[in-house]
N, C-alpha and C positions, 0 to 999 in steps of 0.2 A: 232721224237718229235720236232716241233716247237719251236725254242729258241728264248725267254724273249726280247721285243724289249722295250729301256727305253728312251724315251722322258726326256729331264731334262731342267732345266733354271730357270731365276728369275722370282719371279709373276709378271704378266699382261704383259710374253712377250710371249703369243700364243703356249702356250703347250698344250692345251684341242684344240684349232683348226685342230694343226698339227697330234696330236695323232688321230684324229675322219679321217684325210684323211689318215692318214698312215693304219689305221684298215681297212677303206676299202679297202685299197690295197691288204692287206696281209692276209685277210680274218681274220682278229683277232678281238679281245675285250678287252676294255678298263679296265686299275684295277689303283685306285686312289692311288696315292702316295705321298698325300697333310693333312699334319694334320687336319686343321680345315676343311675340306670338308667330313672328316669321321665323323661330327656330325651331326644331323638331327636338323632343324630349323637353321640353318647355311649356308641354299644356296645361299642366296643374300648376304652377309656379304664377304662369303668367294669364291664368284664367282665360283660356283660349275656347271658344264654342266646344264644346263635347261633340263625338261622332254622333248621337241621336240627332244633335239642333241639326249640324251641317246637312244630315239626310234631306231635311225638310226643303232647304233650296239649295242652289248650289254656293259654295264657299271656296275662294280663291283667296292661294296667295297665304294660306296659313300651314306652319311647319314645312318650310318650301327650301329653309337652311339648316345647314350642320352649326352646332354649336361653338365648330372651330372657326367659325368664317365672319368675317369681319363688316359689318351693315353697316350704311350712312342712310345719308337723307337721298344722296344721287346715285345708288346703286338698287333703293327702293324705288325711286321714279321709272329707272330704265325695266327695273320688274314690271312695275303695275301698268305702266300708259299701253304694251301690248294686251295686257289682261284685257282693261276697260274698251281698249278698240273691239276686241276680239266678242265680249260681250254685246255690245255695241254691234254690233255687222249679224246680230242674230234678234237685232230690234228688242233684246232686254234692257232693262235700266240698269246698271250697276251703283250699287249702294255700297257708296265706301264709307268704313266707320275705324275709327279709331282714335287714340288722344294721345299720339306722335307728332307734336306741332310744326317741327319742322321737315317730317317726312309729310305732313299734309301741306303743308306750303310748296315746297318743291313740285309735289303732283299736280298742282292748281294752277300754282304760278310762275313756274321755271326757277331757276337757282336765275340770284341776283346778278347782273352783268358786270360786276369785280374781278380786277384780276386775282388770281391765286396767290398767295405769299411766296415773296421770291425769301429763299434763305440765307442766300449770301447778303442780300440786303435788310433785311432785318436784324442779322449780326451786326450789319453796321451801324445800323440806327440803336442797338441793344447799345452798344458799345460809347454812344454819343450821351451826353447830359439831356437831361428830360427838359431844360430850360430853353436847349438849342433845340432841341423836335419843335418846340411852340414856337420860337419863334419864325423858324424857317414854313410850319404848316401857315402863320398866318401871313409868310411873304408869297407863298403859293395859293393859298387856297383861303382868304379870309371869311366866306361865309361858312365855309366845314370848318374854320376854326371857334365860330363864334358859338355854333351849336356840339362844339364836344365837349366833352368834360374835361378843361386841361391837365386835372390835378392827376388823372389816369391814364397813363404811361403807355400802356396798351391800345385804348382808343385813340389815342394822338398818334403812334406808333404808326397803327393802320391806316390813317388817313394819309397822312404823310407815304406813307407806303404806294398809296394807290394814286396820287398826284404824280409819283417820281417813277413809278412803272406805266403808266400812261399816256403821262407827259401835257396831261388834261388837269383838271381840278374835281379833286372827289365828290362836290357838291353838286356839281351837274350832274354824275353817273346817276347818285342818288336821287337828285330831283325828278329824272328820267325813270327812273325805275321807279320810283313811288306814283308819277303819272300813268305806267304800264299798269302797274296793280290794282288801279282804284277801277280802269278801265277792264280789266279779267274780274274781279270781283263783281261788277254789276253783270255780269254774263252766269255767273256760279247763283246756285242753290242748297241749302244745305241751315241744320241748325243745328247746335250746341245745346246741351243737358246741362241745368243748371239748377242745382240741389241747395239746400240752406246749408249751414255746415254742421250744425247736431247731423242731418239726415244721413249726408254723404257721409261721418265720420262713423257712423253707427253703421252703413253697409260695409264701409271697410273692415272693419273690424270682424264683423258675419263673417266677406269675404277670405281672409287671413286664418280664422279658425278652421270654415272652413277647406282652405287651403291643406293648414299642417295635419288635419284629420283626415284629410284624404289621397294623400299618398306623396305629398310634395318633401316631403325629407328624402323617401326612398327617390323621388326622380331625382332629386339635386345631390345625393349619394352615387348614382350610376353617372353623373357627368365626369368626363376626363378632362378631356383637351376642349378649354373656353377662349373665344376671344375676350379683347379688352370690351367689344359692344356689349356680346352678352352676358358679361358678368356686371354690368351695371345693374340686370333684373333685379328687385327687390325681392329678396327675397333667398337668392344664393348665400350673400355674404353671413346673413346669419343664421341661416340655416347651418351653414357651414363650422361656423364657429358651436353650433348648438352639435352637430357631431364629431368634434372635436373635446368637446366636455368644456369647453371654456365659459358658458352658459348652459340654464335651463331650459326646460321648454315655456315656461311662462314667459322666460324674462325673451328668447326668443320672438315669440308672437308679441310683447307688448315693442319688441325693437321693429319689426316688420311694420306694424303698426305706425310707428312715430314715423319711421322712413314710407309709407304709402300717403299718410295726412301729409306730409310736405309736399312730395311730387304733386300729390293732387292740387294743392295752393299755388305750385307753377303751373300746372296745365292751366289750371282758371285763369292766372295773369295772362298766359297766352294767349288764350280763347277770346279773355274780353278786349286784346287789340284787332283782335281780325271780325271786323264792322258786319262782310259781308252776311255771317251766320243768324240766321235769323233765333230766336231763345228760345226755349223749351222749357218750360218749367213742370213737370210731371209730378202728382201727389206725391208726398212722403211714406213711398212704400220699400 
């Protein structure tokens, strides 16, 4: 059976190109692993394959959601793993690409074995002194206490959280779970796109023009009813404001801009904790 080949990297640094010559190499087919391109009326916005590219092989899994409907990491997993089976069971490779960090983690590596936030008990713990959370994490759990950051209310919160919903200590879920990962990781293939930042910053910027030159005001003008996921797109919010009169079109495109260079400097933090992906460094074209 053809094993899962993952394209990864920041946006507009040529993951959809590389992915379209790798499938035909490998005789595979593409499965998107980019949040906002799993939405429909979302393709110019979120730079999603054009109909010409997807003709060339097949592409799965892109514009497959209504704009109204609410996307995570695990309701992308429970989409793609029947995709890639299904690919899979006709002896293709599936070439999954996308710079969704934690819908690529989920696919690869199962969501983490933590229990869910209970709400009734997080009010309690809201409700207690941040002095008392530490000390009670480090009568429960002193190695998860030694490695969190006490001064952060949240992280202490959680830990605490998950010692007293399981009745265990948070340190071992984790230590278990990080020995799972490193064993799924030497099993996986896959490499990440990794651009200088003049290079990356200078294709966003192309991409973003672009963009507003090519039809991306009018599609983000016909949207109605958005979730909370997909209006996180970059790209809605100031468009939005830019047909509202509240901005110009310059000042538009240089906000698109300032907000695509940040995401991309998270997707790269993300990318350089996950060992497995082997680098890519491609000319600065």
């Amino acid at each position: 059976m053809p094993q899962p080949f993952y394209i990864c990297g920041a946006t507009a640094s040529g993951k959809s190109s590389l992915a379209l010559e790798l499938a035909q190499q490998l005789d595979g087919e593409i499965v998107n692993a980019d949040a906002f391109q799993l939405y429909r009326g979302l393709e110019i916005v979120s730079a999603a394959p054009s109909e010409d590219v997807r003709a060339i092989v097949p592409h799965h899994l892109y514009g497959v959601l209504d704009p109204a409907e609410q996307g995570d990491a695990g309701s992308y997993m429970r989409l793609a793993l029947p995709v890639i089976e299904e690919i899979q069971s006709r002896s293709k490779t599936p070439v999954i690409t996308g710079g969704s960090g934690l819908y690529l983690k989920f696919l690869t590596h199962g969501a983490a074995p933590l229990p869910a936030g209970d709400t009734e008990l997080r009010a309690a713990l809201d409700a207690r002194p941040l002095a008392d959370l530490v000390a009670e994490l480090m009568m429960l759990d002193p190695v998860e206490a030694a490695r969190t950051a006490m001064q952060n209310r949240r992280f202490v919160a959680r830990a605490l959280e998950i010692c007293l919903l399981t009745g265990g200590k948070a340190s071992d879920l984790r230590d278990q779970w990080d020995a799972r990962t490193r064993e799924i990781s030497a099993t996986l293939r896959g490499i990440v796109i990794r651009r200088t930042r003049p290079n990356l910053h200078a294709r966003i910027a192309t991409r973003t023009r672009t963009m507003l030159d090519g039809g991306a005001i009018d599609e983000v003008a016909a949207l109605t009813s958005t979730s909370a996921n997909c209006e996180k797109a970059i790209g809605i919010r100031q468009i939005r404001s830019l047909l509202a009169g509240a901005i110009d079109h310059a000042a538009c495109e240089n906000l698109i801009n300032a907000a695509t260079r940040q995401y991309a400097k998270r997707q790269e933090s993300w990318f350089r904790r996950e060992q497995w992906l082997d680098i890519y460094q491609p000319d600065d074209t």
